[in-house]
Biopython code that builds the backbone (N, CA, C, O; Angstrom):
import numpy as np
from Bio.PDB.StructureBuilder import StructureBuilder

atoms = [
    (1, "UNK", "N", (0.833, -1.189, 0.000)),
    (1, "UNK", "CA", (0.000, 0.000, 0.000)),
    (1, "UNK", "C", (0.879, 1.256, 0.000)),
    (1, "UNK", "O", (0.557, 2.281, -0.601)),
    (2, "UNK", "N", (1.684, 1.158, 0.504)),
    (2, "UNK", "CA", (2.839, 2.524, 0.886)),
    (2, "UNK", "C", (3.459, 2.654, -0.272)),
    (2, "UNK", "O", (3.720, 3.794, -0.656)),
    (3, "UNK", "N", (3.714, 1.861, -0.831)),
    (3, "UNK", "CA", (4.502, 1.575, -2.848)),
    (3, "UNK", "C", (3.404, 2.619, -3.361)),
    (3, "UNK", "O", (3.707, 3.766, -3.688)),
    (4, "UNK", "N", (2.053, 2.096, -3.402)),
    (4, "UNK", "CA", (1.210, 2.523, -4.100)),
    (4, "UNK", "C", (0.879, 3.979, -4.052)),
    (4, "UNK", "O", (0.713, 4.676, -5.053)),
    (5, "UNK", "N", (0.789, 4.419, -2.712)),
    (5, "UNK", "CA", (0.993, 6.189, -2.196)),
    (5, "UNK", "C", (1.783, 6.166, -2.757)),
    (5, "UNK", "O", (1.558, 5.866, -3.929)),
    (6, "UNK", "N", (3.271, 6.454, -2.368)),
    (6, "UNK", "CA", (4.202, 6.583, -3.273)),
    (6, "UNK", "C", (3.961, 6.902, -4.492)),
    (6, "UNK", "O", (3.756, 8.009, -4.990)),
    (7, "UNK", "N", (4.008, 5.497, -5.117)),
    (7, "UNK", "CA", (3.800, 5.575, -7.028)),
    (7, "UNK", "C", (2.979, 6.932, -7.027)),
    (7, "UNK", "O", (3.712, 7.851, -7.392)),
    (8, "UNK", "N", (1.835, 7.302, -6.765)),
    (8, "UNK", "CA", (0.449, 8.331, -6.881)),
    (8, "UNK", "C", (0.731, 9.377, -6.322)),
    (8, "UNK", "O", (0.013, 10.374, -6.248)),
    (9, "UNK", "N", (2.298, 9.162, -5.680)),
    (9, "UNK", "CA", (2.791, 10.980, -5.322)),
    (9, "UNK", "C", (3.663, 11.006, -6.473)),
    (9, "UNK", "O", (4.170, 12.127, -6.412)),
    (10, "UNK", "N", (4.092, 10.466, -7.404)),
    (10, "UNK", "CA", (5.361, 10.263, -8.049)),
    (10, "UNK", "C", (6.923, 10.479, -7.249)),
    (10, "UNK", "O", (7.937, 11.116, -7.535)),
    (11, "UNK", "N", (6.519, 9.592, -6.112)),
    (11, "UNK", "CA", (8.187, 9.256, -5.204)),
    (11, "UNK", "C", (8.441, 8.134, -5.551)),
    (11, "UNK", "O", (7.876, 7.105, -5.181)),
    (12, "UNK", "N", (9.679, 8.292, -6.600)),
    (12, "UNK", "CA", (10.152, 6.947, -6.165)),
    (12, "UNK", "C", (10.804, 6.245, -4.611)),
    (12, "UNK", "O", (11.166, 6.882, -3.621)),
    (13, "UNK", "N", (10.800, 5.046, -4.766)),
    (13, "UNK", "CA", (10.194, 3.947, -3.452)),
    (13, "UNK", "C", (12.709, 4.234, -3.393)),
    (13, "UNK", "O", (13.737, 3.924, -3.995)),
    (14, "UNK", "N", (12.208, 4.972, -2.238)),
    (14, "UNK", "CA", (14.365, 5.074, -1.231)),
    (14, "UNK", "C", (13.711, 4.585, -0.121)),
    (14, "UNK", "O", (13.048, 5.380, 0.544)),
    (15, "UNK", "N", (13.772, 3.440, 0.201)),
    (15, "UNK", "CA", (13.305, 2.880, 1.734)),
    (15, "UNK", "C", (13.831, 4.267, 2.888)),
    (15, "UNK", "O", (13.119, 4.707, 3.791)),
    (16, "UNK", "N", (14.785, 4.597, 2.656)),
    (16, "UNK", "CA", (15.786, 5.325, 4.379)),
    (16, "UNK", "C", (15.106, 6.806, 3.472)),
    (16, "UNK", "O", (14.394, 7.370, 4.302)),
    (17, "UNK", "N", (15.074, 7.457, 2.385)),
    (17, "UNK", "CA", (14.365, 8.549, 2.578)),
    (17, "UNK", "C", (13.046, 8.622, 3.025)),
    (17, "UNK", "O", (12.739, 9.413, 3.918)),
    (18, "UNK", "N", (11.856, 7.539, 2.256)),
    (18, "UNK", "CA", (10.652, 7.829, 1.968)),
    (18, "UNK", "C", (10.464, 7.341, 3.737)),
    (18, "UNK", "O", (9.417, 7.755, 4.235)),
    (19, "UNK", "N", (11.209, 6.672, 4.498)),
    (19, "UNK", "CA", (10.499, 6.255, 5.672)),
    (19, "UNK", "C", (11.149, 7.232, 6.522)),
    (19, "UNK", "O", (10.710, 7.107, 7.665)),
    (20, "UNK", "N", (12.372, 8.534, 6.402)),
    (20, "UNK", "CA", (12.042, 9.307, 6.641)),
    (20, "UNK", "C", (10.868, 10.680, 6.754)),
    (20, "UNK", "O", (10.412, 11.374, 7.663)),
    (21, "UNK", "N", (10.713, 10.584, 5.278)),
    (21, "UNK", "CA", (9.753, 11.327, 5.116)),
    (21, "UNK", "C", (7.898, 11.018, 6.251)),
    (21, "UNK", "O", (7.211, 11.736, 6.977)),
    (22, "UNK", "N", (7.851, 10.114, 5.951)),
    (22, "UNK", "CA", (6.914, 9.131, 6.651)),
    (22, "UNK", "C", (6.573, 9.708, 7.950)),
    (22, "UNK", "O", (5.509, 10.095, 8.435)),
    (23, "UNK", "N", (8.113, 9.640, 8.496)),
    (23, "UNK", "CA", (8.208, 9.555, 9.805)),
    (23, "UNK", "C", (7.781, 11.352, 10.294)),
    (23, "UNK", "O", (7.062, 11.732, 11.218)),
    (24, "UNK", "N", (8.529, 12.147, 9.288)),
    (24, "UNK", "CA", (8.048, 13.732, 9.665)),
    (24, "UNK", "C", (6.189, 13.410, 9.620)),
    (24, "UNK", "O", (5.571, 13.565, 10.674)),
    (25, "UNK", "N", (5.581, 13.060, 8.603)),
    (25, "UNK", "CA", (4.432, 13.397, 8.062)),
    (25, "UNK", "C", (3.563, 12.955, 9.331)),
    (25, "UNK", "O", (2.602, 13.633, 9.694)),
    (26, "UNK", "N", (4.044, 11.508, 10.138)),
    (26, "UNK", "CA", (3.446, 11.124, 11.035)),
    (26, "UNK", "C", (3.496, 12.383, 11.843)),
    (26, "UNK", "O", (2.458, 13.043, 11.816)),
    (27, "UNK", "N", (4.636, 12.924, 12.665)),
    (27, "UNK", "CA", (5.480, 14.210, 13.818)),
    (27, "UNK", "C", (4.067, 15.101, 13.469)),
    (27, "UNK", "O", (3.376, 15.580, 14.368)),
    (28, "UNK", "N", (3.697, 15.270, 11.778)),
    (28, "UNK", "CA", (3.239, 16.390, 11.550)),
    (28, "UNK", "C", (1.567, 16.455, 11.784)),
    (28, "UNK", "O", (0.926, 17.455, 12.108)),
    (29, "UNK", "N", (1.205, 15.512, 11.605)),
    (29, "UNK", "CA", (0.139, 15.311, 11.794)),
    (29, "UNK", "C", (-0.616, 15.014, 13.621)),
    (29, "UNK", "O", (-1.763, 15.152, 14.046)),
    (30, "UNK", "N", (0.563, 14.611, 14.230)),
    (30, "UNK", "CA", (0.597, 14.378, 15.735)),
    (30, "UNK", "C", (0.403, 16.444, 16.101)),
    (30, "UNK", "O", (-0.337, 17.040, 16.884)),
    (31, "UNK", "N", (1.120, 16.794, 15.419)),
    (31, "UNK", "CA", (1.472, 18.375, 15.808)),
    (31, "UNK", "C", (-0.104, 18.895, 15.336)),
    (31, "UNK", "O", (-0.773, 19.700, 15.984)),
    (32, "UNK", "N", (-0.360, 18.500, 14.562)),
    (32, "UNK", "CA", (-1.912, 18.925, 13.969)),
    (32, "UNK", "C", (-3.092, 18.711, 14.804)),
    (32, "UNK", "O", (-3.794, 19.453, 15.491)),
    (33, "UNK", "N", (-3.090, 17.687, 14.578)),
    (33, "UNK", "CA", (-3.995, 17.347, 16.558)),
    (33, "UNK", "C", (-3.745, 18.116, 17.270)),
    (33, "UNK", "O", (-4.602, 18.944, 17.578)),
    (34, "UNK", "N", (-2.586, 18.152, 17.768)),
    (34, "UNK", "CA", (-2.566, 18.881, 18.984)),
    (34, "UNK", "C", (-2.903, 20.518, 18.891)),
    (34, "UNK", "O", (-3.190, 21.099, 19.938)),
    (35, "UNK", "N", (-2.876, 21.074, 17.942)),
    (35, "UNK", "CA", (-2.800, 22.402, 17.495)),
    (35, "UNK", "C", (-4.592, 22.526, 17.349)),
    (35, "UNK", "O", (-5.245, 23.446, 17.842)),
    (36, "UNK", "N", (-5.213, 21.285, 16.495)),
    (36, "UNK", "CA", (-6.615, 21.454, 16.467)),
    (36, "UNK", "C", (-7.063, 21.267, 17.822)),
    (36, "UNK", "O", (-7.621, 22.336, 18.069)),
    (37, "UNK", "N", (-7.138, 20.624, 18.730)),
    (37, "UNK", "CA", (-7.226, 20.451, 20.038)),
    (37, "UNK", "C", (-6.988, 21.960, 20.852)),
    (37, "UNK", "O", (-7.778, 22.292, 21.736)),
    (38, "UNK", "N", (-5.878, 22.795, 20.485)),
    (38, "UNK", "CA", (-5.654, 23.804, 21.566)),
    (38, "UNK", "C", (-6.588, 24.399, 20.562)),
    (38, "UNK", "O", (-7.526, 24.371, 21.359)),
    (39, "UNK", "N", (-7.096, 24.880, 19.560)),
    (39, "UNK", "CA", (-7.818, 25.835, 19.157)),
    (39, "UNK", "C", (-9.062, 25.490, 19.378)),
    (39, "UNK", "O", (-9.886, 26.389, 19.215)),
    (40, "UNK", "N", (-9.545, 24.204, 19.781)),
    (40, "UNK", "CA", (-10.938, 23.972, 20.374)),
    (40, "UNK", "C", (-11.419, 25.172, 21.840)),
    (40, "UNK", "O", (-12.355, 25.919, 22.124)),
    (41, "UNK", "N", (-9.997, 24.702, 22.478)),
    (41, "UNK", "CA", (-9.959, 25.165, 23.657)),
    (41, "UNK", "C", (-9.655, 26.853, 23.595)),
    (41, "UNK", "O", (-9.944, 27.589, 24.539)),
    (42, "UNK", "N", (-9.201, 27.204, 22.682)),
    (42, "UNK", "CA", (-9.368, 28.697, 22.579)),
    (42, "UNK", "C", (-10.602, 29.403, 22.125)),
    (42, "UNK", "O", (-10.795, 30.613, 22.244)),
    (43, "UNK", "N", (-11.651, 28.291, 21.444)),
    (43, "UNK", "CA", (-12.707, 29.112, 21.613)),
    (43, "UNK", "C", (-13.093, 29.057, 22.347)),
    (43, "UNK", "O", (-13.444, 30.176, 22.722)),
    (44, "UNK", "N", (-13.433, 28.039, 23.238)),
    (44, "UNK", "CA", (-13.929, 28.078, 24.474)),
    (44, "UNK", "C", (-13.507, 29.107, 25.021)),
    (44, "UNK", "O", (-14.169, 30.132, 24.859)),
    (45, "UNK", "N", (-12.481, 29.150, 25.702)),
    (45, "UNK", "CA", (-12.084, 30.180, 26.739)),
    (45, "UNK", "C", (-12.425, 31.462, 25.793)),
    (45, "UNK", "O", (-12.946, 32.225, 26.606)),
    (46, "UNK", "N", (-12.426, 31.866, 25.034)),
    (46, "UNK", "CA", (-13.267, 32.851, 24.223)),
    (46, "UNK", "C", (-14.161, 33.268, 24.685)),
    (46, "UNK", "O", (-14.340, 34.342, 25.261)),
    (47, "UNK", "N", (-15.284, 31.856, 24.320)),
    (47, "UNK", "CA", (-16.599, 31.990, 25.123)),
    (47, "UNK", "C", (-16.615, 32.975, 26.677)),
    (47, "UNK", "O", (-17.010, 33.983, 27.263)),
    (48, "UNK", "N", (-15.926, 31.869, 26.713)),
    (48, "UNK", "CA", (-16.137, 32.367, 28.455)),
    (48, "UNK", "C", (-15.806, 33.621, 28.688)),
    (48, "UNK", "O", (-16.523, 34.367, 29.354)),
    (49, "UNK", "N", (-14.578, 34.012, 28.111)),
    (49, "UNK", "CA", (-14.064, 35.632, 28.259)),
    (49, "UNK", "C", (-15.641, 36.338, 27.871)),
    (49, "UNK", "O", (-16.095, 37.054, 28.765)),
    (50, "UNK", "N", (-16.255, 36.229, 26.965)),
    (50, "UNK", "CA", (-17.013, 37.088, 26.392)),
    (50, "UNK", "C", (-18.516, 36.619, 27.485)),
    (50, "UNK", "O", (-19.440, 37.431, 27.539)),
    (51, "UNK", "N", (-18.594, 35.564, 28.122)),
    (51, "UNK", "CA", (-19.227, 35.281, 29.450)),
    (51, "UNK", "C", (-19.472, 35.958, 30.636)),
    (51, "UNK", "O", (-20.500, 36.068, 31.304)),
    (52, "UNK", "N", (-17.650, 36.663, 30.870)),
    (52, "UNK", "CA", (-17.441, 36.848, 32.129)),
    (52, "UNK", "C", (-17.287, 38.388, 31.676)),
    (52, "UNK", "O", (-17.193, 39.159, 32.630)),
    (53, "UNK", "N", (-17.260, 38.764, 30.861)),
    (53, "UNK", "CA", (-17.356, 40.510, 30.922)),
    (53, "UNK", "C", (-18.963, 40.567, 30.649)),
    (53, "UNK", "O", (-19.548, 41.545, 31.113)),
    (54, "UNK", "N", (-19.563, 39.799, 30.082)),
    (54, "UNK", "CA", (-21.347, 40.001, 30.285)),
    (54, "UNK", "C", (-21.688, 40.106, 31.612)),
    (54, "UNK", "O", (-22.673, 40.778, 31.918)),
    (55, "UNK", "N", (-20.784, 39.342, 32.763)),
    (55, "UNK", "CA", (-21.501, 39.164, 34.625)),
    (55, "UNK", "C", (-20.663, 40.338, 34.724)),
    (55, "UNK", "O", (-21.381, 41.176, 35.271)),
    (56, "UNK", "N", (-19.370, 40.926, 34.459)),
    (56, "UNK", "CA", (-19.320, 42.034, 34.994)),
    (56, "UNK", "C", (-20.031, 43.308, 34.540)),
    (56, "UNK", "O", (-20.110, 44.330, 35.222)),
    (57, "UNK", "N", (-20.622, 43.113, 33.120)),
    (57, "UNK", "CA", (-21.473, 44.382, 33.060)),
    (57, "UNK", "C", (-22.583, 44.316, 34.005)),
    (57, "UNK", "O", (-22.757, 45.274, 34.757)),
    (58, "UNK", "N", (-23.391, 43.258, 34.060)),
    (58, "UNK", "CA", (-24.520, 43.305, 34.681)),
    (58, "UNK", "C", (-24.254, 43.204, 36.313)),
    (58, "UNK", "O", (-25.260, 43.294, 37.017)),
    (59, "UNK", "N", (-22.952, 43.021, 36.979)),
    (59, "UNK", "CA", (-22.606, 43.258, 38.289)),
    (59, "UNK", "C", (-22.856, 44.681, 38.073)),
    (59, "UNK", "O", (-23.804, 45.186, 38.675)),
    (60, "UNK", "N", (-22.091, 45.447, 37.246)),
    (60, "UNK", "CA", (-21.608, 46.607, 37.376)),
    (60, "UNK", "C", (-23.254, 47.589, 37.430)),
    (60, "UNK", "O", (-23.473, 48.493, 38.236)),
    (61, "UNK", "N", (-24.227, 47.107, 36.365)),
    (61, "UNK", "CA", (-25.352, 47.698, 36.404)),
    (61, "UNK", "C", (-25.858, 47.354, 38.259)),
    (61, "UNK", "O", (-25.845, 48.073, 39.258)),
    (62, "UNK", "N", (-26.112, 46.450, 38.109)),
    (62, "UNK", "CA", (-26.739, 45.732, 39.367)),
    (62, "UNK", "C", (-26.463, 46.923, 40.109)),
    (62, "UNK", "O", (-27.351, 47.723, 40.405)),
    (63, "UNK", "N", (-25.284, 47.066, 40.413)),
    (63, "UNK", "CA", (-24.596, 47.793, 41.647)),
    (63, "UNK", "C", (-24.919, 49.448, 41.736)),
    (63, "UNK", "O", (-24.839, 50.218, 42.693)),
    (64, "UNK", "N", (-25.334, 49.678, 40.270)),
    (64, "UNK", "CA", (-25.973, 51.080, 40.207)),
    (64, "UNK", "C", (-26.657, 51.184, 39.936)),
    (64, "UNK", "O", (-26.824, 52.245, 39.335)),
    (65, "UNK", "N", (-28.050, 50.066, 40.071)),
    (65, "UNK", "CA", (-29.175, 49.930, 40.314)),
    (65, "UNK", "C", (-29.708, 50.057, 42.044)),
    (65, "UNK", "O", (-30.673, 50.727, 42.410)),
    (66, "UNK", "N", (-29.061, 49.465, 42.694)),
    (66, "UNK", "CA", (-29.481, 48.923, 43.676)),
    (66, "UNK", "C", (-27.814, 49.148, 44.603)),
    (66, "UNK", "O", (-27.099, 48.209, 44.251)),
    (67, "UNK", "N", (-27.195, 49.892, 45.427)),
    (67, "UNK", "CA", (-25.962, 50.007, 45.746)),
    (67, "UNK", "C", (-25.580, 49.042, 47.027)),
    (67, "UNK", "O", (-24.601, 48.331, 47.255)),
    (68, "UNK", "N", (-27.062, 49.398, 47.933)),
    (68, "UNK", "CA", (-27.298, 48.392, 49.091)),
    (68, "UNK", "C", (-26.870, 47.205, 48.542)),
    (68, "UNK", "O", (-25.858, 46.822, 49.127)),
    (69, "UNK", "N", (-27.196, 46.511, 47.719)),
    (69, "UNK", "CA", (-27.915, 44.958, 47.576)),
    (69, "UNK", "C", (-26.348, 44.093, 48.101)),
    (69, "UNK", "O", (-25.154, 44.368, 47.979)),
    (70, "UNK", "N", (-27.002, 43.119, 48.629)),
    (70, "UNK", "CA", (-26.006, 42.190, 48.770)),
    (70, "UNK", "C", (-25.326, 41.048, 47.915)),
    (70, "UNK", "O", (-24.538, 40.166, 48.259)),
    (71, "UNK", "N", (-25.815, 41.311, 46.841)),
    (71, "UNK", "CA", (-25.524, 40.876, 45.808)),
    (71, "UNK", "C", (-24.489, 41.332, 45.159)),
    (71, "UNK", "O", (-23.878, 40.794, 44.235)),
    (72, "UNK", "N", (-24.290, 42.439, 45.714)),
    (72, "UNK", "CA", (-23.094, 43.813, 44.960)),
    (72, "UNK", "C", (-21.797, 43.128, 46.138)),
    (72, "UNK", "O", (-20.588, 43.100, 45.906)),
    (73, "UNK", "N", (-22.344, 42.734, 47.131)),
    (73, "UNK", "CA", (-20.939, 42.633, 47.733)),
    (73, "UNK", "C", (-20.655, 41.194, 47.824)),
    (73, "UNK", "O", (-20.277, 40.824, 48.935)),
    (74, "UNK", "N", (-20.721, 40.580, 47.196)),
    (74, "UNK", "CA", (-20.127, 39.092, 46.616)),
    (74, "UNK", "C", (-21.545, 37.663, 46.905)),
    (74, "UNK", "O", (-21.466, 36.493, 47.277)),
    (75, "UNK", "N", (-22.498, 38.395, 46.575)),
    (75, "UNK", "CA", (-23.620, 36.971, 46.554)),
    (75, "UNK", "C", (-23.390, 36.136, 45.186)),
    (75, "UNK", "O", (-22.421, 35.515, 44.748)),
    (76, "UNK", "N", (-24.303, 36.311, 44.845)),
    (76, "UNK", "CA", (-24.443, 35.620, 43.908)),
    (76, "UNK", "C", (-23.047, 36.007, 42.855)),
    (76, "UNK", "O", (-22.106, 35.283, 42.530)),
    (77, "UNK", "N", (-23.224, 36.841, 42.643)),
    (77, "UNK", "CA", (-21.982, 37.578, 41.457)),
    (77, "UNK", "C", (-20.533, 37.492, 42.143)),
    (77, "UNK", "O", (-19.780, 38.455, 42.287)),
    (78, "UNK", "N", (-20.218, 35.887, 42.628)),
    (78, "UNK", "CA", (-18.614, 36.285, 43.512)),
    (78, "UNK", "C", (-17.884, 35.236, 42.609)),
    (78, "UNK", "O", (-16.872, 34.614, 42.934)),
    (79, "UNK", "N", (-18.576, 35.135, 41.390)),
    (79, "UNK", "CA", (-17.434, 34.064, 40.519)),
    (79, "UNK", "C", (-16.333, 35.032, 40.775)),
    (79, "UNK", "O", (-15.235, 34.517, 40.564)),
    (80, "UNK", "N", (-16.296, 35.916, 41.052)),
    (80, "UNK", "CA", (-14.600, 36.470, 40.715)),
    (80, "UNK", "C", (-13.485, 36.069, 41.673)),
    (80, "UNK", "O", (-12.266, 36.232, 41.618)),
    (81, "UNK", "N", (-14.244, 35.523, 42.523)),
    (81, "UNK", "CA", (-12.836, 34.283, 43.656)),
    (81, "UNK", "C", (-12.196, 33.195, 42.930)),
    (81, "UNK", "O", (-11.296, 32.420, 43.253)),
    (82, "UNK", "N", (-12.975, 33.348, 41.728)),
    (82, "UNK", "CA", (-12.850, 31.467, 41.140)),
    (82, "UNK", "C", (-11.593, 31.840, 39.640)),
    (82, "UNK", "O", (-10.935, 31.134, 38.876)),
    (83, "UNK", "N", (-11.745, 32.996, 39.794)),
    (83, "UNK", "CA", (-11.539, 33.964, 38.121)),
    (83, "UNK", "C", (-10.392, 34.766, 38.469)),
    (83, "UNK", "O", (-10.474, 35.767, 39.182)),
    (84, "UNK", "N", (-9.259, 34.301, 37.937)),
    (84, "UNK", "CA", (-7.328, 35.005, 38.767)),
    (84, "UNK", "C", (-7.023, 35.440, 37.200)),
    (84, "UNK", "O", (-6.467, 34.519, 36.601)),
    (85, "UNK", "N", (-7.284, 36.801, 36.258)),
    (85, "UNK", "CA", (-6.622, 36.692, 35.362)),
    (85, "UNK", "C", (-5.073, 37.076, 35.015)),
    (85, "UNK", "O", (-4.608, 36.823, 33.904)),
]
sb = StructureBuilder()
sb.init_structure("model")
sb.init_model(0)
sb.init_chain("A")
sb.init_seg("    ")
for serial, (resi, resn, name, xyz) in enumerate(atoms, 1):
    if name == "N":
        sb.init_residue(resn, " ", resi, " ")
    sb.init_atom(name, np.array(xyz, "f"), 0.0, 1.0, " ", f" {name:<3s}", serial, name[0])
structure = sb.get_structure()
């Protein structure tokens, strides 16, 4: 099967090059994963960035809605203990 890739790339068949080559394409594709994988995770945390400035606008309203509320001084709105940027 590997002859046959080969032949259909037009490489001719050098055992010590082409199983070099091989060997990057595998490296490269391992690197690809991993690169698609961290960019999963960068949208996420995206998300969330664009999450966590939505609770601080609406802390921020809250708080000049209502200045008393106890909500303003870490109720409900105290994700920010959890949140070290």
């Amino acid at each position: 099967m590997r002859e046959k890739l080969l032949e259909q790339l037009q490489i001719k068949y050098n055992p010590i090059g082409n199983e070099v080559i091989l060997e990057k394409v595998k490296s490269n594709d391992v690197k690809l994963d991993k690169l698609e994988k961290l960019e999963e995770k960068l949208n996420k945390f995206e998300k969330l960035e664009e999450k966590l400035e939505k609770l601080d606008k609406l802390e921020k309203l809250e708080e000049k809605l209502d200045p008393n509320s106890h909500r303003s001084r870490g109720g409900i709105l105290s994700w920010r203990n959890f949140y070290d940027p």
